[in-house]
MDAnalysis code that builds the backbone (N, CA, C; Angstrom):
import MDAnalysis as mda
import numpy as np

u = mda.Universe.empty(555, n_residues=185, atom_resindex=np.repeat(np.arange(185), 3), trajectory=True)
u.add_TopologyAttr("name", ["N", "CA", "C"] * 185)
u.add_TopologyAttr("resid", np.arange(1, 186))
u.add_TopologyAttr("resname", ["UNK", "UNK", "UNK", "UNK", "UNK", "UNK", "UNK", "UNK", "UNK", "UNK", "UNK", "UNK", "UNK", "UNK", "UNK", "UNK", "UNK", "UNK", "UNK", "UNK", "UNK", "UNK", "UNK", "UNK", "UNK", "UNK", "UNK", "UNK", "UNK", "UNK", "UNK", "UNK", "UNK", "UNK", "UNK", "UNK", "UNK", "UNK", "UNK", "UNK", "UNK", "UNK", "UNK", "UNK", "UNK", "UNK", "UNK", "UNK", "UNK", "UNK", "UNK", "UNK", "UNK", "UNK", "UNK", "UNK", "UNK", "UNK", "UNK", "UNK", "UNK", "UNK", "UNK", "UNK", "UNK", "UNK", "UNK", "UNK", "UNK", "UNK", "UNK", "UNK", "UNK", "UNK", "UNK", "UNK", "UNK", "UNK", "UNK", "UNK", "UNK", "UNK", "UNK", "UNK", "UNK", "UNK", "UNK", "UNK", "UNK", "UNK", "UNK", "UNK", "UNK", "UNK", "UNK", "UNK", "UNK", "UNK", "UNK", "UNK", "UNK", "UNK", "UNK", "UNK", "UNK", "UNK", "UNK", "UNK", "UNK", "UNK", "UNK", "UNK", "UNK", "UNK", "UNK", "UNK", "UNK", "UNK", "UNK", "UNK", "UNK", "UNK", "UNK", "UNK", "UNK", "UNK", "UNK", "UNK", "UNK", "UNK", "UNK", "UNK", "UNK", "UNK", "UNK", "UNK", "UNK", "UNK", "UNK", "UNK", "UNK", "UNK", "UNK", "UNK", "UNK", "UNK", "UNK", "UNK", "UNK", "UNK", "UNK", "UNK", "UNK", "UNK", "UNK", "UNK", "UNK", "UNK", "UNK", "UNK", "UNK", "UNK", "UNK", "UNK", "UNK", "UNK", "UNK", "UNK", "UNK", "UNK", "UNK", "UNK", "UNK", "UNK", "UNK", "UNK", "UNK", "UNK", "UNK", "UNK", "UNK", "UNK", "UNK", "UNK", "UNK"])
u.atoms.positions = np.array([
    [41.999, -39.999, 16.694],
    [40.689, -39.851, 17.262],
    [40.531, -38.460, 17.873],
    [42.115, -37.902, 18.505],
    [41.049, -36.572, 18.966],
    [41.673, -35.218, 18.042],
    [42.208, -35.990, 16.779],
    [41.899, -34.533, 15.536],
    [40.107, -34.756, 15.575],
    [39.864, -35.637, 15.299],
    [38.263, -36.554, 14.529],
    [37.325, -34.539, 15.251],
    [37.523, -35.579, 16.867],
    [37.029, -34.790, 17.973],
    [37.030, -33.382, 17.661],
    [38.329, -32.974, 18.177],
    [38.191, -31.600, 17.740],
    [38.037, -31.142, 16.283],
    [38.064, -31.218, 15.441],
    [37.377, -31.093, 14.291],
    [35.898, -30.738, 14.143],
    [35.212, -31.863, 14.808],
    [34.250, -32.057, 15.180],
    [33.320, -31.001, 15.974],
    [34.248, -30.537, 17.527],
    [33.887, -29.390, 17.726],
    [34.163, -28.044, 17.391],
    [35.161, -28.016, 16.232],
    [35.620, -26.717, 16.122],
    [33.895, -26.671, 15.114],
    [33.601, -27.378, 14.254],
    [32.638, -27.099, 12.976],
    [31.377, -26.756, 13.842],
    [31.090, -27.664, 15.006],
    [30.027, -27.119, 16.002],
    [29.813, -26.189, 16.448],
    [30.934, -25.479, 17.042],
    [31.509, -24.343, 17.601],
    [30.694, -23.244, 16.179],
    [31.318, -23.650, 15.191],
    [31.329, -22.424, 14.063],
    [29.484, -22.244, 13.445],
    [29.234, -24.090, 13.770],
    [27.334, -23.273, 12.622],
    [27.180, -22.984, 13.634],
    [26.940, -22.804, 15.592],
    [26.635, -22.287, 16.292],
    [26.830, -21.091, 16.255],
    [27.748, -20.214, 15.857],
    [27.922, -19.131, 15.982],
    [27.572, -18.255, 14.803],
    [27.317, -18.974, 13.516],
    [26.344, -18.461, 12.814],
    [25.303, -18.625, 12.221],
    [24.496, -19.013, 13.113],
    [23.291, -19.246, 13.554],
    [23.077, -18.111, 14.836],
    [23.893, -17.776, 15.349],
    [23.491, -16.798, 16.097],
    [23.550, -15.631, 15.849],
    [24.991, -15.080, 14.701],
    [24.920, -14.096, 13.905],
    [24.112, -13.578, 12.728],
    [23.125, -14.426, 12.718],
    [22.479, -14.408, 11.358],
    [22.030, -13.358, 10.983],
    [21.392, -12.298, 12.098],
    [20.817, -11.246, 11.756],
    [19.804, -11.354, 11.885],
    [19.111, -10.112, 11.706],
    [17.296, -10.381, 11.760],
    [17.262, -10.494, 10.425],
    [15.825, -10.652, 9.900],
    [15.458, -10.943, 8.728],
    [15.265, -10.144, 7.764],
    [15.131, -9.508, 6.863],
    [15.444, -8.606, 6.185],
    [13.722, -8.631, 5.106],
    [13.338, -7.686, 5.196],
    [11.986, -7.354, 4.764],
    [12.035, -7.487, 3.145],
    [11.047, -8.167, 2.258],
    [11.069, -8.202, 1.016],
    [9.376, -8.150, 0.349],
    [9.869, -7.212, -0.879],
    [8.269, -6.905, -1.096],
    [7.333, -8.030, -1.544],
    [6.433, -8.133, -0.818],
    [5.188, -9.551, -1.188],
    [4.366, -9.331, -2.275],
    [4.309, -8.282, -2.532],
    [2.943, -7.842, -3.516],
    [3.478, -6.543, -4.088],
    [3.059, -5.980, -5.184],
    [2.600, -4.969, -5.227],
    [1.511, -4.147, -6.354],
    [0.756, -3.142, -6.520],
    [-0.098, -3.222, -7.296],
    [0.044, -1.543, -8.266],
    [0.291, -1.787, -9.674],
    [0.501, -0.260, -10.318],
    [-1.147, -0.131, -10.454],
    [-1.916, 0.919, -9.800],
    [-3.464, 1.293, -9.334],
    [-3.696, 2.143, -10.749],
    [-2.707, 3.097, -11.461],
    [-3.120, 3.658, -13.103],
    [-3.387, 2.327, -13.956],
    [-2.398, 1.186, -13.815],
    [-2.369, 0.425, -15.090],
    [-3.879, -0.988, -14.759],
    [-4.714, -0.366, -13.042],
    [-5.524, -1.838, -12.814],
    [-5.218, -3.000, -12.160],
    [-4.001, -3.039, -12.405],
    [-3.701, -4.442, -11.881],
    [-4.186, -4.904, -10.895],
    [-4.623, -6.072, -10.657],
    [-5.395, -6.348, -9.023],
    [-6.196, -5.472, -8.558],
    [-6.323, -4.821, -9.201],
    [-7.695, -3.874, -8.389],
    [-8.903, -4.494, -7.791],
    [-9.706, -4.479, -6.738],
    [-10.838, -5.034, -6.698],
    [-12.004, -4.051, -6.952],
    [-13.053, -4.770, -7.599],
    [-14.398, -3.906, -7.460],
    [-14.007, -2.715, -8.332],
    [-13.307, -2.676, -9.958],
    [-12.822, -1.515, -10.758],
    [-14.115, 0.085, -10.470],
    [-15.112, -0.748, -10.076],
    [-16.410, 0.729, -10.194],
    [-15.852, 1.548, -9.238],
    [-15.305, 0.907, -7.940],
    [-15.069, 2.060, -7.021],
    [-13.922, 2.932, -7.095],
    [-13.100, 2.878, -8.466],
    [-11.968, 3.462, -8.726],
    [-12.244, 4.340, -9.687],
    [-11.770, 5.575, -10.073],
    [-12.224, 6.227, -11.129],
    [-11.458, 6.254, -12.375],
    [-11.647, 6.394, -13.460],
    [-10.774, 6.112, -14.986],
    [-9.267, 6.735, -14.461],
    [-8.651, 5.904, -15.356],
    [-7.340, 6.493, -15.187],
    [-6.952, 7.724, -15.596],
    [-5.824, 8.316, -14.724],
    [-5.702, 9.808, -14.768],
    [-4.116, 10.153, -15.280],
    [-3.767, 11.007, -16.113],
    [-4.307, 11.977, -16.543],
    [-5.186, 11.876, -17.719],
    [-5.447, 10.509, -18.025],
    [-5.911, 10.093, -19.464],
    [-7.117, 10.798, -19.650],
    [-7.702, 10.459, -18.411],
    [-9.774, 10.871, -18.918],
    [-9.566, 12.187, -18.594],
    [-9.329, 12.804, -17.604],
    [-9.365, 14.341, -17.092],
    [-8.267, 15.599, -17.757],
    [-7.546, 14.997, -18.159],
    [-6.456, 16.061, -18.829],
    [-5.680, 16.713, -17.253],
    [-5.984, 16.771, -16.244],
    [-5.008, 17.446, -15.282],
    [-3.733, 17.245, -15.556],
    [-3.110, 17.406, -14.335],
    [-1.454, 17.134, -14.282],
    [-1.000, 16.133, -12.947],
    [-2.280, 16.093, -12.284],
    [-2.038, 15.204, -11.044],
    [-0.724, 15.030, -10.933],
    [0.761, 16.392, -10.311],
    [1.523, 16.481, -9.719],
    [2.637, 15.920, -10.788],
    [2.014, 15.912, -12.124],
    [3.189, 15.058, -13.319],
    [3.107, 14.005, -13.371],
    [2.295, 13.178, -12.704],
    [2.681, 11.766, -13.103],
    [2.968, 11.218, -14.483],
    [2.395, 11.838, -15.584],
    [2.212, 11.254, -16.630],
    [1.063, 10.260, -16.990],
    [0.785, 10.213, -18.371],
    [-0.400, 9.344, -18.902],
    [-0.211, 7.874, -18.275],
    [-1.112, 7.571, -17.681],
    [-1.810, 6.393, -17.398],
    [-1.060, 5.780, -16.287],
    [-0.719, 7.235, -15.202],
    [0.295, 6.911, -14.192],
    [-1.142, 6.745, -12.535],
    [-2.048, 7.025, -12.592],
    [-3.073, 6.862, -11.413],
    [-4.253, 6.690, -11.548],
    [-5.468, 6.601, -10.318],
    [-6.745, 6.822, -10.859],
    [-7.250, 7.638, -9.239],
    [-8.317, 8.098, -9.208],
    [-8.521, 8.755, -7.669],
    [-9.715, 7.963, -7.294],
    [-9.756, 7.866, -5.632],
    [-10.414, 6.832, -5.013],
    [-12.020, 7.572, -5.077],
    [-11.795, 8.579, -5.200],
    [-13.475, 9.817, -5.285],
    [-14.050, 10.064, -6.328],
    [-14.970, 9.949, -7.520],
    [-15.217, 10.377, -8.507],
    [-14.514, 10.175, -9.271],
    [-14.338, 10.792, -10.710],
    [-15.061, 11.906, -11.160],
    [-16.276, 11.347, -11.114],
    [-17.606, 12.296, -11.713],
    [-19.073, 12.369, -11.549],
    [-19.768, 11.345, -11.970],
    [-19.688, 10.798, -13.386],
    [-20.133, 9.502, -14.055],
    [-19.629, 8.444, -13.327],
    [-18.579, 8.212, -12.945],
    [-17.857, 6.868, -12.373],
    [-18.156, 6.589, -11.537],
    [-18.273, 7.079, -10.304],
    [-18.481, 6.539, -8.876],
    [-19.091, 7.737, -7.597],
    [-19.621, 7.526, -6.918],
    [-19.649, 9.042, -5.574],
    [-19.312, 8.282, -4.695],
    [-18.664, 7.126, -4.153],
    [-18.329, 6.658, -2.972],
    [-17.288, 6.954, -2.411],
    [-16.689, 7.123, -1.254],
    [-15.879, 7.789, -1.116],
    [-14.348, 7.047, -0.682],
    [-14.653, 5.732, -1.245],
    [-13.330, 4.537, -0.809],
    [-13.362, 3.641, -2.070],
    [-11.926, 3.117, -2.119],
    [-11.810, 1.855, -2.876],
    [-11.111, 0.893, -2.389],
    [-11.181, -0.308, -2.891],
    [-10.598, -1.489, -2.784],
    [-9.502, -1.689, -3.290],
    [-8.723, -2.605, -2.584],
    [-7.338, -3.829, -3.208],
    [-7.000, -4.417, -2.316],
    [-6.640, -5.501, -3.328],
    [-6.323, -6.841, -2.395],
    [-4.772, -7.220, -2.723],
    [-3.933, -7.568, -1.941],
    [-2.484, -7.824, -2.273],
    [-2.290, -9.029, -2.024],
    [-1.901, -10.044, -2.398],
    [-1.327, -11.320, -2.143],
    [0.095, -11.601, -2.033],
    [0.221, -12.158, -0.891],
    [1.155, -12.613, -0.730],
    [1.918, -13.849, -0.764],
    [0.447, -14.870, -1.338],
    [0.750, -16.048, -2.096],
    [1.596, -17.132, -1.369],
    [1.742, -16.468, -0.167],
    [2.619, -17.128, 1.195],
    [3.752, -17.288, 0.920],
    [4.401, -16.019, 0.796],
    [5.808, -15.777, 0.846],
    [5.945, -15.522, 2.070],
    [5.247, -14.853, 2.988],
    [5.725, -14.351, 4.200],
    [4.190, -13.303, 5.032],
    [4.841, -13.279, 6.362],
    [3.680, -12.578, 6.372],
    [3.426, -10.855, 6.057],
    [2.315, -10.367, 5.860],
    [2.998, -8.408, 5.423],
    [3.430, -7.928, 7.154],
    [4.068, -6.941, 6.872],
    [4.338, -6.255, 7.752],
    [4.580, -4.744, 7.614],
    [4.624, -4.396, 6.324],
    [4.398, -2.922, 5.919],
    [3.625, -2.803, 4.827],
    [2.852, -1.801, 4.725],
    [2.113, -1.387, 3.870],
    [2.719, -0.173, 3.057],
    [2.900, 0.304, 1.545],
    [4.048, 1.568, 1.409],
    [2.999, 1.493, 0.312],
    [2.631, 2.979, 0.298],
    [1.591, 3.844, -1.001],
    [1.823, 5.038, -1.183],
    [1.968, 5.435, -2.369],
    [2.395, 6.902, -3.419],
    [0.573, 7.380, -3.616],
    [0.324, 8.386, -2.842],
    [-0.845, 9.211, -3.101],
    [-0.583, 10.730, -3.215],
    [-1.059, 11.600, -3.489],
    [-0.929, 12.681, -4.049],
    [-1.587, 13.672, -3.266],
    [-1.073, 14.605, -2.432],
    [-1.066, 15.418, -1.962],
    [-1.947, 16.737, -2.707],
    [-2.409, 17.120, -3.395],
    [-2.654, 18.184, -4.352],
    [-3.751, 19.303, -4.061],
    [-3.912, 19.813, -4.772],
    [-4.895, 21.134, -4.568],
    [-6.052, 20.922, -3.803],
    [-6.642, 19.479, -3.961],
    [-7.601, 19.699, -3.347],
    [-7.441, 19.297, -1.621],
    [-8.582, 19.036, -0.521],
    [-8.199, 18.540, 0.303],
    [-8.121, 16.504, -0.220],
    [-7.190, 16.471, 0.027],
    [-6.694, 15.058, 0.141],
    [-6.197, 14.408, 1.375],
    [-7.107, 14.342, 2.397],
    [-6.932, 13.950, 3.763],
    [-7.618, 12.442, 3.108],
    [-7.169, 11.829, 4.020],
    [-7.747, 9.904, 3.764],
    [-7.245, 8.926, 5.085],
    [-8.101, 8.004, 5.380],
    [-8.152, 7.320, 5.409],
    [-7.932, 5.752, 5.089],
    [-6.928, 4.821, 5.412],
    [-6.393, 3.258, 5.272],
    [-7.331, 2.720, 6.406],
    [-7.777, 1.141, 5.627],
    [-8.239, 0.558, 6.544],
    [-7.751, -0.880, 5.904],
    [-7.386, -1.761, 7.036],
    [-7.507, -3.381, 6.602],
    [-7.886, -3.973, 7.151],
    [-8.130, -5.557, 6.490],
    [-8.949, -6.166, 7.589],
    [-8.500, -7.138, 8.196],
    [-9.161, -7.501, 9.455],
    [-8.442, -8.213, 10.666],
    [-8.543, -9.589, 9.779],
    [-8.208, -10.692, 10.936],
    [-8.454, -11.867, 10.353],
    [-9.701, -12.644, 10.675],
    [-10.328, -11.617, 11.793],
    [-11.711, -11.676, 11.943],
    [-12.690, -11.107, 11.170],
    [-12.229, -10.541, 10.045],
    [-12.972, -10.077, 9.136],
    [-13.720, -8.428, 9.334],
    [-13.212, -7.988, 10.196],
    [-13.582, -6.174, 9.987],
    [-12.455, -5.154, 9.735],
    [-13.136, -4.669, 9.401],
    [-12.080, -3.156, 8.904],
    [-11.648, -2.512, 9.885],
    [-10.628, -2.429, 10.133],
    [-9.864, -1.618, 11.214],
    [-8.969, -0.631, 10.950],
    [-9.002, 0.999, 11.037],
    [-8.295, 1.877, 11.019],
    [-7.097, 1.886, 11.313],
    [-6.204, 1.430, 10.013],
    [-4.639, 1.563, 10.079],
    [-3.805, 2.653, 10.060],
    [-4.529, 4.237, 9.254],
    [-3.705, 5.387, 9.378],
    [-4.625, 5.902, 9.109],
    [-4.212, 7.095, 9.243],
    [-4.774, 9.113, 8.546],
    [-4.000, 9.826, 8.226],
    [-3.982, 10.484, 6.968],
    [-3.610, 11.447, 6.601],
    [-3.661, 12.745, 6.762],
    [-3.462, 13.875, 7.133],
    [-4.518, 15.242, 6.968],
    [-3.455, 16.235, 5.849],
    [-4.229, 16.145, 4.905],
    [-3.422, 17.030, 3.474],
    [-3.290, 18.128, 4.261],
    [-2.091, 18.557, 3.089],
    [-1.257, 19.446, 3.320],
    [-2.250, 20.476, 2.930],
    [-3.073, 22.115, 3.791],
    [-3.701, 22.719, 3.259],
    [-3.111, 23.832, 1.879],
    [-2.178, 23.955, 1.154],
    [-0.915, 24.276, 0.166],
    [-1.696, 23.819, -1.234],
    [-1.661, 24.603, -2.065],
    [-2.603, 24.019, -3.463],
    [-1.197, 24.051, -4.030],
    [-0.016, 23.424, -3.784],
    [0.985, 22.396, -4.508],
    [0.545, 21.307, -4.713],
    [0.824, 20.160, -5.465],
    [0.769, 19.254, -6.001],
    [1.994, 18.501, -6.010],
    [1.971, 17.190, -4.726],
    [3.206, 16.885, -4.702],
    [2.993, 15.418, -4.126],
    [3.626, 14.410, -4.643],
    [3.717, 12.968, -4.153],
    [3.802, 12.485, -2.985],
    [3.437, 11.591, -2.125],
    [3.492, 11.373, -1.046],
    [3.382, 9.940, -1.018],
    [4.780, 9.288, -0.411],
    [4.904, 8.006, -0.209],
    [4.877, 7.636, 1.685],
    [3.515, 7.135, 1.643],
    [2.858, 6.600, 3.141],
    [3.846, 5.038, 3.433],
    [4.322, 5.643, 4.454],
    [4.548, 3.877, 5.200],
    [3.777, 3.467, 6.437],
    [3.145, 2.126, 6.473],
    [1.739, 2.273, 7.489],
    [2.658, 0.654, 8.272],
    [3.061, 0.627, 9.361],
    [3.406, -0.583, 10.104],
    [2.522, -0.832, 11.444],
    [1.422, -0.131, 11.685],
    [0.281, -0.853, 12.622],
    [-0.716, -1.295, 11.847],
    [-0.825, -2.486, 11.434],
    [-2.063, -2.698, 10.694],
    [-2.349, -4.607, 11.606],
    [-3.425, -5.121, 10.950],
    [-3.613, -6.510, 11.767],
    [-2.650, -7.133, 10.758],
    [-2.072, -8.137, 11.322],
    [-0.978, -8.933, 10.470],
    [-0.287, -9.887, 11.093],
    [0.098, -11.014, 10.730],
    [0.798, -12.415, 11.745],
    [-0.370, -13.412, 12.022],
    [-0.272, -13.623, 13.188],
    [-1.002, -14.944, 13.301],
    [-2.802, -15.544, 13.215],
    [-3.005, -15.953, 12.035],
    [-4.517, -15.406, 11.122],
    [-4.449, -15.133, 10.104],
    [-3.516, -14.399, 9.765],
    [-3.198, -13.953, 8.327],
    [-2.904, -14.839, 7.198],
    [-4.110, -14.721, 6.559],
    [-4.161, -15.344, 5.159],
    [-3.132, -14.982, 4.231],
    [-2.614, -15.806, 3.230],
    [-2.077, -14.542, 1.509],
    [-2.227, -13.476, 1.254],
    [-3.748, -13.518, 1.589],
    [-4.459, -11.754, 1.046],
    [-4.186, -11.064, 2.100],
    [-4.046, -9.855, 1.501],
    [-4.299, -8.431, 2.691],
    [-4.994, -7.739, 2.001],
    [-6.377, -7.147, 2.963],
    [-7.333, -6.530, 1.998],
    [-7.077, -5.242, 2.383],
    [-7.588, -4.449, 1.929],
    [-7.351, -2.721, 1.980],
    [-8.658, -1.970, 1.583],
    [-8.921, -0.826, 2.288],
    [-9.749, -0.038, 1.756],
    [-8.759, 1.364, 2.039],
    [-9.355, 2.026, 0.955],
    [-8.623, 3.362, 1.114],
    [-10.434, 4.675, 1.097],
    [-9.978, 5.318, 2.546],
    [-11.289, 6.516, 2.129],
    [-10.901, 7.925, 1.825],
    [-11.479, 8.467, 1.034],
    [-11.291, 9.707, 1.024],
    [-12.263, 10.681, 2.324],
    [-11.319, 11.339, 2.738],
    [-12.405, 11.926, 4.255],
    [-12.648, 13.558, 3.732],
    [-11.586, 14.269, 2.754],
    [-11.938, 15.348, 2.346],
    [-13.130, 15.833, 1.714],
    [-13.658, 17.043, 1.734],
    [-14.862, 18.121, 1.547],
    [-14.702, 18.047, -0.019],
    [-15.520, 17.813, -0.991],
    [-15.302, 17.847, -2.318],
    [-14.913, 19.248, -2.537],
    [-14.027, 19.122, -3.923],
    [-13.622, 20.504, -3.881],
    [-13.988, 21.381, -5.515],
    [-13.943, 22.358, -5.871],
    [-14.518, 22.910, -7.062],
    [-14.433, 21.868, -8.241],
    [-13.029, 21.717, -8.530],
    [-12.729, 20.807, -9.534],
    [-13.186, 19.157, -9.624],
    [-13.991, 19.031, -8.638],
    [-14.344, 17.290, -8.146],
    [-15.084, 16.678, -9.661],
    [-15.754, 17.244, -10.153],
    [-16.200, 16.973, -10.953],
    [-15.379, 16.780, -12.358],
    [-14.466, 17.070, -12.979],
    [-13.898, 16.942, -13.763],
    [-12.607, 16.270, -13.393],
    [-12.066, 16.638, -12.289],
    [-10.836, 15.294, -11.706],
    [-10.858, 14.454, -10.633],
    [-11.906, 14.580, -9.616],
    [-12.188, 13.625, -8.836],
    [-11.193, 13.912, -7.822],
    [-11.001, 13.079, -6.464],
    [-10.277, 13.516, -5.824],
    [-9.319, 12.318, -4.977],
    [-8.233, 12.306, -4.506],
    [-7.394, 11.724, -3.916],
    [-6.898, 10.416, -4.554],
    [-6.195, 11.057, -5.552],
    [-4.587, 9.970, -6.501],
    [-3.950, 9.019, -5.808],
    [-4.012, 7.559, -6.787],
    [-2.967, 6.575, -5.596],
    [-2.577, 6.260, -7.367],
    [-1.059, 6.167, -7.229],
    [-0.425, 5.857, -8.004],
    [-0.189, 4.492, -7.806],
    [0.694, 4.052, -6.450],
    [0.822, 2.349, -6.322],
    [0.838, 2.048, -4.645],
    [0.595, 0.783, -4.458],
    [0.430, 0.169, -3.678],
    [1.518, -1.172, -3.172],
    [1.901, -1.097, -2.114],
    [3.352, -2.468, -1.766],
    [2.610, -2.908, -0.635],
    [3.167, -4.291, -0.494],
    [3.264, -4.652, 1.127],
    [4.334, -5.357, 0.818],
    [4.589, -5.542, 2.808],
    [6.351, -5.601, 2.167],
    [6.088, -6.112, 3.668],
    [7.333, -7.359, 3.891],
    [7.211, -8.297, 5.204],
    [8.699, -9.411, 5.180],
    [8.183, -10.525, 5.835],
    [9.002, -11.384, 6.117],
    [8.823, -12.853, 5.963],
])
């Protein structure tokens, strides 16, 4: 009877103690969206054709049918934001937001916004481009946004462009998002 016992408490002893070692939780991506190839996009008008396909640029190399820009070009759209929606299909809730936008010749300063669970848009980051007519990738990580308790599957997003149109607006439009993550617990 008191092997039984101690037995008993040694195994107690042990899930107690890892259960306490467990660690924190370790972040895994919920969503994510390739913005050249469409996927999940919302509202396609407010996005402009995919790039480098329609415009011929180089938008920093990405390659054919690697982005689209949230500004123009001229036929497509003049608004100065687009949409996406990420689901998380209730894996967890988001807790980071991670996006590849493009830094490039023109001004590419922007604006993130998401929305609460009260339903308004609330200013999650800013950018202010690099003033440098290089052309170079830029992967944003945004961890103040509304998120946790309220939070639906979806996380909605708007992205604005806040920059001055620039010579070339018209033939490439302005401010490249290659892809879009959220990423949580």
């Amino acid at each position: 009877m008191k092997k039984l016992t101690l037995v008993s408490a040694v195994l107690a002893a042990l899930l107690l103690a890892s259960t306490a070692y467990a660690g924190p939780p370790v972040p895994e991506m919920l969503d994510s969206i390739n913005i050249g190839a469409g996927d999940g996009l919302d509202g396609g008008m407010e996005w402009g054709p995919v790039e480098p396909d329609y415009s011929g640029g180089s938008y920093g190399g990405i390659g054919a049918g690697g982005c689209r820009v949230v500004y123009g070009p001229p036929a497509v759209d003049t608004t100065r934001y687009a949409y996406v929606t990420l689901d998380t299909q209730g894996k967890g809730f988001a807790r980071h937001i991670k996006l590849r936008v493009l830094d490039g010749i023109a001004d590419d300063s922007f604006n993130i916004y998401a929305q609460n669970p009260g339903g308004d848009w609330a200013l999650v980051y800013h950018y202010d481009s690099d003033p440098s007519t290089t052309e170079y990738w830029v992967t944003h990580h945004i961890y103040s946004f509304p998120a946790g308790k309220g939070q639906g599957a979806d996380v909605y997003i708007k992205i604005e462009a806040t920059g001055a149109q620039w010579s070339g607006f018209n033939q490439y439009g302005q401010l490249a998002v290659d892809w879009i993550e959220v990423w949580g617990f």
